[in-house]
C-alpha positions in Angstrom: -31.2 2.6 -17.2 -27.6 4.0 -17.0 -27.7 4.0 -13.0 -28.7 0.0 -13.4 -26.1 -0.2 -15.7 -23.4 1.4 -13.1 -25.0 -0.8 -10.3 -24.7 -4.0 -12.2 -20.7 -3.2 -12.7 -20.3 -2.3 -9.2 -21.9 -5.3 -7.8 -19.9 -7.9 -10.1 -16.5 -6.2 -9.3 -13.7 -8.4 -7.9 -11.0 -6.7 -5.7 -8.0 -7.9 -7.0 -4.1 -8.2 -7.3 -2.2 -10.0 -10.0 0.6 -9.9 -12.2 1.2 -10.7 -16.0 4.1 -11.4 -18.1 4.8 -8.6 -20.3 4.6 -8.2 -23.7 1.2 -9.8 -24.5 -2.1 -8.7 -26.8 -5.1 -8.9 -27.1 -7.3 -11.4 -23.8 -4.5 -11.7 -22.0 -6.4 -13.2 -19.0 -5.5 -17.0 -19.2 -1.6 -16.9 -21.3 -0.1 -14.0 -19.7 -1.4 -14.4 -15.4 1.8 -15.5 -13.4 -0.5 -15.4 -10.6 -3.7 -13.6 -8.4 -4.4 -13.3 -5.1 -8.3 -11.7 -3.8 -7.3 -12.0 0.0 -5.7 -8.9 2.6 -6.2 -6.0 0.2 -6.9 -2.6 0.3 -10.1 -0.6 -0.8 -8.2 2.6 -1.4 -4.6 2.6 -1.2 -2.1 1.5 -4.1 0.2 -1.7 -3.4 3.5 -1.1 -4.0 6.8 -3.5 -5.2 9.8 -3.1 -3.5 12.7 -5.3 -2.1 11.1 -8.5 -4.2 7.9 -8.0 -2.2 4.3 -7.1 -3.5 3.0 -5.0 0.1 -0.1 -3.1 0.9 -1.8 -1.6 3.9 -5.8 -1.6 4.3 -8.1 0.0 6.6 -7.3 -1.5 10.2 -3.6 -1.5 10.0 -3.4 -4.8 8.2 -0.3 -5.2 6.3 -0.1 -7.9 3.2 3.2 -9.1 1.2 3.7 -10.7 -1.2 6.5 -12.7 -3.0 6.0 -10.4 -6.4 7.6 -12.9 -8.3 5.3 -16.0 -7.3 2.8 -14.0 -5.6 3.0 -16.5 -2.5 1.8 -14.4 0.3 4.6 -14.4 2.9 2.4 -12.2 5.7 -0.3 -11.0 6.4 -0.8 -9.3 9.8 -2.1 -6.1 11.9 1.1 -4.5 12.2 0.7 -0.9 11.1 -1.6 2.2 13.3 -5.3 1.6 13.4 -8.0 3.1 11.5 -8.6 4.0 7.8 -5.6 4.3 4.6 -6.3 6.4 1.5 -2.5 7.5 1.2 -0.6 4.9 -0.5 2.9 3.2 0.8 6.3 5.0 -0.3 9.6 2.9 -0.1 13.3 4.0 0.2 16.6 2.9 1.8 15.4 -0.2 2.8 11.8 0.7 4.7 8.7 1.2 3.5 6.4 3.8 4.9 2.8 3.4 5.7 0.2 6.7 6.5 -2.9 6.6 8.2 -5.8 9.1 7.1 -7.0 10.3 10.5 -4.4 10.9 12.8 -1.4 10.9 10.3 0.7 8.0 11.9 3.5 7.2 9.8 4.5 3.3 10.5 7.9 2.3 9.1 8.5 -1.3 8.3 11.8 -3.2 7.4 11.4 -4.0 3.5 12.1 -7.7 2.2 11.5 -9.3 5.5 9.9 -12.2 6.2 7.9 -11.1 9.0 6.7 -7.2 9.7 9.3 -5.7 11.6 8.3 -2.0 12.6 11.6 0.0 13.1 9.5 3.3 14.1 6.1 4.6 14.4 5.7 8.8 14.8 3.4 10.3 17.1 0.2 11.3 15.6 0.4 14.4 13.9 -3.1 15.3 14.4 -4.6 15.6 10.8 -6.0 14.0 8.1 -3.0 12.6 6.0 -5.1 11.8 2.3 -1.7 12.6 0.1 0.5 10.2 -1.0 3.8 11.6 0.6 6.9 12.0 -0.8 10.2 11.0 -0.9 13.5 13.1 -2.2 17.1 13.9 -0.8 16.8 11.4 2.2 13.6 13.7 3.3 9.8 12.2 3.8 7.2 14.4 3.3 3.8 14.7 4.5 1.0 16.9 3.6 -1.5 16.9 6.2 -4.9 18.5 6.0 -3.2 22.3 6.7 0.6 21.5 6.9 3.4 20.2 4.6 5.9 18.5 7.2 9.5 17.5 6.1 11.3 14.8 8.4 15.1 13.9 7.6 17.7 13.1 10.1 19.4 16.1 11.4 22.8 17.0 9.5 
């Protein structure tokens, strides 16, 4: 009974982005949505806000913005390294980082633009990249499968 409970849940579940006005209570479902979108998201990864955008990655490379005030979508296109994304986007000093699970490919778009522009791409690193990484002191990190790497610009 419980596993057709757990199948019934999963089979009615809706993929879905949206964003509410703050400070409601109770069903908040129809007074507090500013707006919903169901289309170019990801099955794993966590979207992320950042320069007045509302920008994801899924499986494939595809990247999706939004306008995070209106949640107009202002791209949608295959723009980061193939293949699958568990690690979620990190943002700072403009760009916003993207990390592929199998190969570790770390695609770097422009933030706040109104088209994808990709101002660098690394090599593959070679390993599964699952973690999140992490940003601190102008340094990216990346933990890989057996390996924490640190990349900053040379001082």
């Amino acid at each position: 009974e419980e596993y057709g409970v757990v199948l019934k849940f999963m089979a009615e579940g809706k993929n879905t982005a949206f964003a509410l006005k703050a400070g409601g209570s109770g069903d908040v479902t129809d007074s507090s949505m500013l707006w919903k979108q169901t289309k170019g998201l990801p099955y794993i990864a966590s979207a992320i806000v950042y320069g007045g955008q509302y920008v994801m990655v899924k499986d494939g490379g595809i990247v999706t913005a939004f306008d995070a005030k209106t949640g107009e979508e202002i791209y949608m296109q295959r723009v980061a390294a193939g293949g699958k994304y568990y690690a979620s986007p990190v943002a700072a000093n403009g760009h916003i980082y993207f990390t592929s699970l199998e190969d570790g490919v770390v695609t770097v778009l422009k933030a706040g633009a109104k088209k994808p522009e990709v101002v660098a791409k690394n090599p593959p690193l070679g390993e599964r990249v699952a973690a999140t990484p992490a940003i601190a002191d102008d340094t990216l990190y990346v933990r890989t499968e057996k390996h924490l790497y640190a990349f900053a610009v040379e001082k």
